[in-house]
N, C-alpha and C positions, 0 to 999 in steps of 0.2 A: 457411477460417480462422475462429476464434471472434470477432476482433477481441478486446475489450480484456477477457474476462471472468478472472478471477482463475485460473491455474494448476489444473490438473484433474486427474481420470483419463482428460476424456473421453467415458467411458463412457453410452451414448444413454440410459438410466436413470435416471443421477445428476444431482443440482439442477448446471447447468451453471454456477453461480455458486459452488459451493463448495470452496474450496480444499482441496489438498495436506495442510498444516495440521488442519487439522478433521476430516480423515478420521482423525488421530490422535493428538491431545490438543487442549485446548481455549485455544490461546496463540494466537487470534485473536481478531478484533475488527471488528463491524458495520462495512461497506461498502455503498455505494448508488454503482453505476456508470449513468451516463446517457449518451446519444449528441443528440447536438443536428447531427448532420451534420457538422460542420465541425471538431468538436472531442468528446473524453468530457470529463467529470466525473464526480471521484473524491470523494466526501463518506464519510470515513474518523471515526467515535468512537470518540474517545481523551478522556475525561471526564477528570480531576486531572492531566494529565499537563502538564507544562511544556514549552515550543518547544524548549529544549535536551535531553529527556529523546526527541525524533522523529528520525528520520534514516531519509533519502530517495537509496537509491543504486540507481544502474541499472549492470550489468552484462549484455552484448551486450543482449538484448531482454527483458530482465528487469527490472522495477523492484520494489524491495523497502522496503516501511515497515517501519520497528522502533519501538519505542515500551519503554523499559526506564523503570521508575518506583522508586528507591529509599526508603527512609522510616523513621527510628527514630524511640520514642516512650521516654520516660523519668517515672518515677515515682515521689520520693525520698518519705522521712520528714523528720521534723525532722532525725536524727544524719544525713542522708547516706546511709541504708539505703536499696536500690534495693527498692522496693513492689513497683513492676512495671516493666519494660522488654521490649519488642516491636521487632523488626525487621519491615519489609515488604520485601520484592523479587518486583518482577513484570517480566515481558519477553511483548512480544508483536511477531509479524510478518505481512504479510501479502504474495504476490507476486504479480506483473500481468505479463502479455505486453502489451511495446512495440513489436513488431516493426512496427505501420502508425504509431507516431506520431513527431513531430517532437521528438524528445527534448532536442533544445539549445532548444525553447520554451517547453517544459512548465513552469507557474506553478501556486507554494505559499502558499496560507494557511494561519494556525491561529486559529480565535477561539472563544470560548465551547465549548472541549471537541470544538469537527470542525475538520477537517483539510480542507482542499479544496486537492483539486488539477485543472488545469487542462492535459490533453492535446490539440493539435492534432495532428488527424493529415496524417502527408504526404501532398504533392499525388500524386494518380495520374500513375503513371508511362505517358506516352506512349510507345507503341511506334513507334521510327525507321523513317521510311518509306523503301523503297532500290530502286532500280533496275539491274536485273541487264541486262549490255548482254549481245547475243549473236552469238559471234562466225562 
């Protein structure tokens, strides 16, 4: 298993960190994944974007950030005549395999433009020890 590295191809070649995403268009966004043993950290930038503009949803062993940013800019004259006006729209995603970690733990910041997120991963599972009687 890769553990926690972002959605791949894979492929023994490829930067083992670089996602699905990026292989085909550019609607991703800097990640720094660390393991500290007991737990990953996830330090995700998202520069301008506002805590409601993030969402954080995990499907079976999937977790997925989004980050959509919208933004008009308006330019009048004295009459009212629009000078200039500009729309922004931007959306960006990136996905993680959760399948070692403890998903009802997992804790979210957002400050100064990074996103941190905080996975522990599940205890190892011991194998049940059993005794075959013989008859």
């Amino acid at each position: 298993m890769f553990e926690i590295v972002p959605f791949s191809r894979r492929d023994f070649f490829d930067d083992p960190f670089r996602t699905m995403e990026s292989y085909f268009n550019n609607n991703s966004f800097r990640t720094d994944v660390s393991d500290n043993g007991k737990e990953y950290l996830i330090e995700a930038e998202l520069p301008g974007f506002k805590k409601e503009d993030i969402h954080l949803d995990i499907d079976e062993d999937c977790l997925t950030i989004t980050a959509t940013h919208t933004e008009s800019k308006e330019e009048k004259d004295d009459k009212k005549n629009y000078i200039k006006r500009e729309r922004y729209y931007g959306s960006y995603s990136r996905s993680f395999d959760v399948s070692n970690v403890d998903v009802d733990a997992i804790k979210a910041s957002y400050n100064n433009g990074i996103l941190e997120l905080t996975l522990p991963k599940k205890a190892p599972e011991v194998p049940e020890k059993k005794h075959i009687q013989i008859d």
